[in-house]
C-alpha positions as a printed NumPy array, in Angstrom:
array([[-24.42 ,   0.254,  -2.34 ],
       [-26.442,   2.747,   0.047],
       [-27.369,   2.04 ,   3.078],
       [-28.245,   3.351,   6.524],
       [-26.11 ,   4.726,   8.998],
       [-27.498,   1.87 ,  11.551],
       [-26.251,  -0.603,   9.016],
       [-22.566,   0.413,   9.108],
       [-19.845,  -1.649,  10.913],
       [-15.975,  -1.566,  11.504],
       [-14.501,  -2.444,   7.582],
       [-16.868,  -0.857,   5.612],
       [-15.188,   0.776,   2.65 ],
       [-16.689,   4.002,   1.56 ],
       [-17.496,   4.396,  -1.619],
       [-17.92 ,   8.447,  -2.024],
       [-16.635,  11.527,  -0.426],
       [-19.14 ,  11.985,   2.737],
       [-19.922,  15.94 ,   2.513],
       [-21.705,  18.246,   5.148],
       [-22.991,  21.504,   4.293],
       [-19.552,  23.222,   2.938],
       [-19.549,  20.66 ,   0.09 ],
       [-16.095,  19.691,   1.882],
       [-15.709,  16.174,   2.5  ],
       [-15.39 ,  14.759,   6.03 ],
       [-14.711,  11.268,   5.177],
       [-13.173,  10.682,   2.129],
       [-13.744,   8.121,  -0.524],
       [-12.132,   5.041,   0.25 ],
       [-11.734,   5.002,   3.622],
       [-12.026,   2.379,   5.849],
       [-14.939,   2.854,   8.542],
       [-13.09 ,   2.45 ,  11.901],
       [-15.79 ,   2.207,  15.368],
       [-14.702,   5.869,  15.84 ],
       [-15.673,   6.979,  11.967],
       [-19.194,   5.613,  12.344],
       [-19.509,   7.574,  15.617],
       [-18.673,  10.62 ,  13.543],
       [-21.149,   9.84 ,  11.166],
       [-23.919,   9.123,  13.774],
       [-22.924,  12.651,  15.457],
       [-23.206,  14.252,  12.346],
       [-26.657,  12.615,  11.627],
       [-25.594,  11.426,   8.122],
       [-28.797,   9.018,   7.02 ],
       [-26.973,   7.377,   4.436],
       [-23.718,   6.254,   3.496],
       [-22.705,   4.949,  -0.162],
       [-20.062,   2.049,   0.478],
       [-18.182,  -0.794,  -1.689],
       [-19.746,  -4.348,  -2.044],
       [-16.623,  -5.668,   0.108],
       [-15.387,  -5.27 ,   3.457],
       [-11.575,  -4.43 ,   3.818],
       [-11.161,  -8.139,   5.089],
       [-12.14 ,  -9.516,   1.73 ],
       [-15.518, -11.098,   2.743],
       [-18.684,  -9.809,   1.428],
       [-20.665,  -6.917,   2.85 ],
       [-24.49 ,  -8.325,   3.941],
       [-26.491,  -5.252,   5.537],
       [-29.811,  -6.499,   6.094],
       [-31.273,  -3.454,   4.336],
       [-29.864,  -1.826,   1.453],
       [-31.439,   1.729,   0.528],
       [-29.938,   1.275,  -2.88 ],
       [-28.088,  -1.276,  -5.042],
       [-25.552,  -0.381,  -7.386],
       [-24.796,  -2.572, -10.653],
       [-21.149,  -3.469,  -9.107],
       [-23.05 ,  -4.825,  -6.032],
       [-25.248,  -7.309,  -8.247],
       [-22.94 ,  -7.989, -10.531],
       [-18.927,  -8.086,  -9.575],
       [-18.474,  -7.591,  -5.86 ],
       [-14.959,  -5.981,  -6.71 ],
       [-12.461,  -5.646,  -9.415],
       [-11.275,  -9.536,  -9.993],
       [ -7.359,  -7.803,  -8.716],
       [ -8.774,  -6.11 ,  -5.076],
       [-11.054,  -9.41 ,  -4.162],
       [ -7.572, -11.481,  -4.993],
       [ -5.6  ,  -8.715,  -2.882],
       [ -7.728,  -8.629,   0.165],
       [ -7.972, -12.379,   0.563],
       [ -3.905, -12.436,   0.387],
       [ -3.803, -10.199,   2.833],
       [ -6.331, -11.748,   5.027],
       [ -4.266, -15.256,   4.41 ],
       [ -1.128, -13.963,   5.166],
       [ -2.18 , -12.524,   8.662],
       [ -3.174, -16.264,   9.403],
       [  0.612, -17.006,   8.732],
       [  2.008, -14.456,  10.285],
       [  0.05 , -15.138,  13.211],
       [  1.044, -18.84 ,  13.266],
       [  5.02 , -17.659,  13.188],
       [  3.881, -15.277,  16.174],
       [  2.769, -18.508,  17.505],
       [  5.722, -20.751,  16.679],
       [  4.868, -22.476,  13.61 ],
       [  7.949, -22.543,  11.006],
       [  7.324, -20.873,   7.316],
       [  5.85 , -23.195,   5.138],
       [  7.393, -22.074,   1.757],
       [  5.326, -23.687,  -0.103],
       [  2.078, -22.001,   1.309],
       [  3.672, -19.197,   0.136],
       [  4.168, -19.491,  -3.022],
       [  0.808, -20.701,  -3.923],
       [ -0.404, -16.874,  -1.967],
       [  1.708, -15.181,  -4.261],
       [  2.325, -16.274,  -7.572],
       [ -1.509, -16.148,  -8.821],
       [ -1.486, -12.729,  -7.229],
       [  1.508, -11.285,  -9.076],
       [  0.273, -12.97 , -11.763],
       [ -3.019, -10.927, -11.66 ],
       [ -1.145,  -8.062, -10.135],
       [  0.642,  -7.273, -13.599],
       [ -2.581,  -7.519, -15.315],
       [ -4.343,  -4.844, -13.445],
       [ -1.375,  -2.483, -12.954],
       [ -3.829,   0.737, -12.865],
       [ -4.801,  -0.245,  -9.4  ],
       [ -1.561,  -0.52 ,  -7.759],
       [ -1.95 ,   2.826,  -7.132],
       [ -5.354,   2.671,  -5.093],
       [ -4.258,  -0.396,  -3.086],
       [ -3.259,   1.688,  -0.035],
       [ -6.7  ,   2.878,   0.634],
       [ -7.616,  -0.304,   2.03 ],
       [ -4.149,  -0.951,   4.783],
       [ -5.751,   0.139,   8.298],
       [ -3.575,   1.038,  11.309],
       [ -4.715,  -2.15 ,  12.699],
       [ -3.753,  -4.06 ,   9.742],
       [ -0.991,  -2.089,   8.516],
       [  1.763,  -5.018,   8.714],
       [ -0.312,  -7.429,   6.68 ],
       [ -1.009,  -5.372,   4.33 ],
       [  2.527,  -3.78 ,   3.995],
       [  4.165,  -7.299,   3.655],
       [  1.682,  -8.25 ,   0.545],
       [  1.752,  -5.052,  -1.152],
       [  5.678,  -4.929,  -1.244],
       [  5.942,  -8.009,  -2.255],
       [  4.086,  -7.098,  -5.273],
       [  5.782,  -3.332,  -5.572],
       [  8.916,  -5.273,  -5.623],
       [  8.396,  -7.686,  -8.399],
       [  6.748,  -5.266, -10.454],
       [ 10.185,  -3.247,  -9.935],
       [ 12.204,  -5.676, -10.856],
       [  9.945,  -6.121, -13.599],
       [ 10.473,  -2.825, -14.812],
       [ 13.97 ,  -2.98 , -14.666],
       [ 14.054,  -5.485, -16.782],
       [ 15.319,  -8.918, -14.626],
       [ 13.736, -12.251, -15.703],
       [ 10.641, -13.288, -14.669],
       [ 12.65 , -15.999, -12.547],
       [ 14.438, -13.198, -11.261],
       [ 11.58 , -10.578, -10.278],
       [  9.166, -13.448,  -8.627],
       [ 12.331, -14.037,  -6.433],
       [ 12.413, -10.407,  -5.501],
       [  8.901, -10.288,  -4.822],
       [  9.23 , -13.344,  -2.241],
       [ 11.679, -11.125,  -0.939],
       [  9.611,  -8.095,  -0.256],
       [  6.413, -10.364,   0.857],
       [  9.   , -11.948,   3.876],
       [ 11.005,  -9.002,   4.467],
       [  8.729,  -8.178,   7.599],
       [  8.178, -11.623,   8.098],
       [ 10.451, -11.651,  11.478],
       [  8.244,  -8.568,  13.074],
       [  6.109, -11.996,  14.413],
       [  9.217, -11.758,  16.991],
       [  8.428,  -8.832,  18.097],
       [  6.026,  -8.063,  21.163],
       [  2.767,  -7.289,  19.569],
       [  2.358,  -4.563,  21.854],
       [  5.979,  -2.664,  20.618],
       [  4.31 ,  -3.445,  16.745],
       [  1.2  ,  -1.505,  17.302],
       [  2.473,   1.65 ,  20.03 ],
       [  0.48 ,   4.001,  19.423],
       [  3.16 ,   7.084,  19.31 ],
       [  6.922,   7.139,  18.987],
       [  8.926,   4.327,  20.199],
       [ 11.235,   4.285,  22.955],
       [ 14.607,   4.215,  22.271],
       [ 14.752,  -0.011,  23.255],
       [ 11.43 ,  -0.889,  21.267],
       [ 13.521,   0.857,  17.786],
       [ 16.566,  -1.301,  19.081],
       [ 14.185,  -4.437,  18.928],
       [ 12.603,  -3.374,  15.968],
       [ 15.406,  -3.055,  14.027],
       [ 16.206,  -7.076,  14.761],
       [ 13.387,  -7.97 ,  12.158],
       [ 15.498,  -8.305,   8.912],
       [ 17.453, -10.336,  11.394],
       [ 14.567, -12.473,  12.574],
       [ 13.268, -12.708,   8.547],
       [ 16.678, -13.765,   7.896],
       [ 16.691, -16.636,  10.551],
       [ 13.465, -17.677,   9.649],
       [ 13.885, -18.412,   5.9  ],
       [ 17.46 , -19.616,   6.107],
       [ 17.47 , -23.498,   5.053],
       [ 14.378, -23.522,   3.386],
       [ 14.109, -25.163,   0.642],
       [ 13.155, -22.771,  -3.103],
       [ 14.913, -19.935,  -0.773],
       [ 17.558, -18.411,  -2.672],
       [ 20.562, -16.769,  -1.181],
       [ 20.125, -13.374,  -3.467],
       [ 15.987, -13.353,  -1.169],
       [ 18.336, -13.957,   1.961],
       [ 20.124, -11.3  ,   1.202],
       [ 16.833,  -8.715,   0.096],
       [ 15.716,  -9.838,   2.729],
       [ 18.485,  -9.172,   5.24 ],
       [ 19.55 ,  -5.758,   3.776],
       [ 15.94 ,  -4.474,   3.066],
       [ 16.363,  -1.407,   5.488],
       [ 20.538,  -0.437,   4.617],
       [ 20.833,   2.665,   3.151],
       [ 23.887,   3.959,   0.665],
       [ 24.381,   7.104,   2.883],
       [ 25.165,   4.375,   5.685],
       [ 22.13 ,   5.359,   7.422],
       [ 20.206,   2.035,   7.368],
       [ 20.125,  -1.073,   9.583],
       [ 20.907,  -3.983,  11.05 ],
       [ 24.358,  -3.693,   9.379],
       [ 25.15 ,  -0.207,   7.942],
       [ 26.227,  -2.362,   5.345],
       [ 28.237,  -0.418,   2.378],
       [ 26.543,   1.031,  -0.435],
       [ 28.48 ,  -1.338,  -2.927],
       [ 27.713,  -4.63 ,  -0.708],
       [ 23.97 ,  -3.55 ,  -1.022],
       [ 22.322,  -5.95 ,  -3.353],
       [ 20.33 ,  -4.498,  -6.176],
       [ 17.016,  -6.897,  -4.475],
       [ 17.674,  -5.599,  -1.344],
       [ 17.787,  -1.663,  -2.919],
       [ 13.945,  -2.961,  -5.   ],
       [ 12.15 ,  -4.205,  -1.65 ],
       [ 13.786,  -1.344,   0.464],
       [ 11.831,   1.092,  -1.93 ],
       [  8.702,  -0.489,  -2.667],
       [  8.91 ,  -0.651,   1.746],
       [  9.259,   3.347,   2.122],
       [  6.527,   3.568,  -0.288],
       [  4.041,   1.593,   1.194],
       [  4.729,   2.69 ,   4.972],
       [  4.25 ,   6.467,   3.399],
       [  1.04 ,   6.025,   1.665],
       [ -0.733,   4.079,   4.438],
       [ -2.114,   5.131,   7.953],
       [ -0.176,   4.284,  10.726],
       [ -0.933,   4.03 ,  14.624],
       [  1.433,   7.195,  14.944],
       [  1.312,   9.294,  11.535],
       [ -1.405,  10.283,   9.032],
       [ -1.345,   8.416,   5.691],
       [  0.228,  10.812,   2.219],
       [ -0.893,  10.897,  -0.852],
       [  1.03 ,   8.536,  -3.48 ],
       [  2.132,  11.802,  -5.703],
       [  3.506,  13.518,  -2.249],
       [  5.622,  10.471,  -1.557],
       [  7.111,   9.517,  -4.917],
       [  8.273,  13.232,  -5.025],
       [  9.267,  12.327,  -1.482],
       [ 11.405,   9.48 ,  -3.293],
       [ 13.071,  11.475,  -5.881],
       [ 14.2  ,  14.573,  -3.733],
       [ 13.964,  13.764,  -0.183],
       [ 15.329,  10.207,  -0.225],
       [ 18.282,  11.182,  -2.645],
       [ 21.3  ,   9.386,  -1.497],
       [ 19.675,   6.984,   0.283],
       [ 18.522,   4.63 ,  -2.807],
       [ 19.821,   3.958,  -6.4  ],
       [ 18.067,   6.255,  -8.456],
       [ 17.871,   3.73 , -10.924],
       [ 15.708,   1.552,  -8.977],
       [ 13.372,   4.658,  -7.295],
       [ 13.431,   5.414, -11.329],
       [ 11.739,   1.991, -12.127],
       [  9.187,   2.454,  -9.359],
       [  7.729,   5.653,  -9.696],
       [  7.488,   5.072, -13.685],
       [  5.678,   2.017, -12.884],
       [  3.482,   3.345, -10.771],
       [  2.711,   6.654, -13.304],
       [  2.684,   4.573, -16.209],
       [ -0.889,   3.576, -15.571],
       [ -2.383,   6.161, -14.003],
       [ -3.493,   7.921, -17.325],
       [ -7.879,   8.363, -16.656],
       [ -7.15 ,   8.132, -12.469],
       [ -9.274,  10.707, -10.656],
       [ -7.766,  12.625,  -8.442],
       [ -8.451,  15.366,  -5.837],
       [ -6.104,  18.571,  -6.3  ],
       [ -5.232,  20.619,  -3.081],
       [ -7.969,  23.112,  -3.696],
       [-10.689,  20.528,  -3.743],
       [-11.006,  20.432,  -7.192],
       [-12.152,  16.656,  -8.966],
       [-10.057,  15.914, -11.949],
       [ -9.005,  13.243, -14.22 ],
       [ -5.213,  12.97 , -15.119],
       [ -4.942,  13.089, -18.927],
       [ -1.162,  13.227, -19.086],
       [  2.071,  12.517, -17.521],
       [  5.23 ,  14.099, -18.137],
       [  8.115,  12.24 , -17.678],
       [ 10.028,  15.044, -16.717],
       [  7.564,  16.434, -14.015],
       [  5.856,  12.507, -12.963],
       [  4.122,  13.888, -10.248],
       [  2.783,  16.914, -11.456],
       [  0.53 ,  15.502, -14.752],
       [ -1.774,  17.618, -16.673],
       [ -5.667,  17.242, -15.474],
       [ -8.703,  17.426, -16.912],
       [-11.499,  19.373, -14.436],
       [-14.741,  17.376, -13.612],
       [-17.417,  19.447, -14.725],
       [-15.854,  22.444, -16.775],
       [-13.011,  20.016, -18.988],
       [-10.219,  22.743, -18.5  ],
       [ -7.4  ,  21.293, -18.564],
       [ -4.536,  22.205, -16.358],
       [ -0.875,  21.491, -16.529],
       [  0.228,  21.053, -12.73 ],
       [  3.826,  21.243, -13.549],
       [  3.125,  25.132, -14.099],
       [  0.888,  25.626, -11.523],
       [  3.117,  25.335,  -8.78 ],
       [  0.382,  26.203,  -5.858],
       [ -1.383,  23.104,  -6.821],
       [ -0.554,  19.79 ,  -6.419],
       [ -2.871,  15.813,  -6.409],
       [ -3.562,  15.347,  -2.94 ],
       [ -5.165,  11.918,  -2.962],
       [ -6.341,   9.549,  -5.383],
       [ -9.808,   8.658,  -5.758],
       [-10.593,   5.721,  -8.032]])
């Protein structure tokens, strides 16, 4: 829907690239209007801003004028997948906020969060890829725990496990940041790098996640462990443990991925957000040694699989719509130019590259 500028407030989602005279976007589609962002667009003197039907929190965006209504507004507020998404997200802050506050996890609570939403999760696979548009700095650890929960199962999925098997590694990645409730909210959300003792007591968490789910009942020892191991690394490099590559459980090695992932593609209080294609080839060269390829394998494909009609922004500014994905080149597919239909192949146009996603 359109509205005015005066009608904007913290949450909004934006639903098209906001341009000035260059034709260069200044905010880009799907972001999420921060109090600063709606200064900018106030300086700027932008009249009116296209945004979704929704508010990043889930609820239900009510200006009290609209300039114009789109048929998604009057019809669907959101795809049936991002309304179920957002409202996990908004339920599990209200548990992790209660474990801040004492209260002991209530497995059961859990469950009933996230097995619908894997559910519908596998269904609508195509928008795994947008979901980190809508984590906010503020928000980033809700949003990170409920997104690699699903990244995880979907994984484990792909590789294969039974459906027993991957719903257990997806309670896994949902809890693995589950003991970061222990941790001083104001160490959580620093806003540059951490001293040297905040890492020390951030790297407790698997250890606090651990604690936390130990003796409950439906808690497997195989999600203790995921969750225990979810940031050890086969060079050694990882934490709490520096456990050994072949002690490193194969759930652990699914949740530690889908984690990297996640914390890569979304905006943090100290580092700029990347673009999903940036970070899976991140994955496959950067991280090598760190993960089993087999598993980073399984992720990336499942992610790519679906993204076949995705628009995407190229480096140059250019709109396109991916048309093709090579499996030996996943993140450089061929694209199909809005406006003019030429189609390039990005795996020989080495200068170019997808620099965010857009729908």
């Amino acid at each position: 829907m359109k509205v005015k500028r005066n009608q904007l407030q913290e949450g909004c989602i934006v639903a098209n690239d906001l341009t000035l005279l260059s034709n260069q976007p200044f905010i880009k589609k799907n972001t999420v209007l921060t109090q600063d962002l709606i200064e900018i667009i106030n300086v700027f003197l932008v009249d009116v801003v296209d945004v979704k039907a929704k508010l990043v929190t889930g609820e239900r965006f009510t200006p009290k004028e609209i300039v114009e209504e789109d048929s998604e507004s009057k019809t669907t507020i959101e795809e049936p997948f991002i309304d179920m998404y957002l409202s996990a997200v908004q339920t599990y802050k209200k548990y992790f906020q209660g474990w801040q506050s004492g209260l002991k996890v209530n497995i059961g609570d859990i469950r009933k969060l996230f097995l619908p939403l894997i559910d519908k999760a596998i269904e609508h696979q195509s928008d795994i890829l947008k979901l980190h548009h809508y984590s906010t700095k503020e928000e980033y650890i809700y949003h990170h725990s409920v997104f690699v929960g699903i990244l995880s199962a979907l994984t484990a999925k792909s590789l294969n496990f039974t459906k027993a098997e991957w719903i257990q590694v997806g309670l896994a990645g949902l809890m693995a940041d589950a003991g970061m409730s222990k941790i001083p909210s104001k160490t959580i959300k620093k806003n540059g790098p951490l001293l040297k003792e905040e890492y020390e007591e951030i790297k407790k968490h698997p250890i606090n996640s651990y604690r936390m789910l130990k003796g409950l009942t439906g808690i497997t020892d195989t999600v203790l462990l995921a969750v225990l191991q979810h940031h050890e690394r086969e060079d050694g490099s990882g934490y709490p443990m520096r456990t050994q590559p072949e002690k490193i459980h194969a759930f652990s090695q699914m949740v530690a991925v889908a984690d990297v992932y996640h914390a890569m593609t979304s905006e943090r209080h100290y580092r700029a957000k990347q673009s999903p294609f940036k970070v899976i080839e991140a994955l496959t060269l950067e991280q090598f040694g760190k993960f089993q390829p087999s598993v980073v394998q399984a992720l990336t494909n499942g992610l790519m699989r679906y993204s076949v009609g995705t628009q995407v922004r190229l480096s140059n500014g250019d709109i396109a719509e991916i048309v093709f994905i090579n499996q030996q080149y996943i993140t450089r597919p061929m694209v199909k130019l809005k406006g003019s239909n030429e189609i390039i192949n990005l795996s020989t146009e080495t200068l170019l590259y997808v620099e965010d996603i857009l729908n």
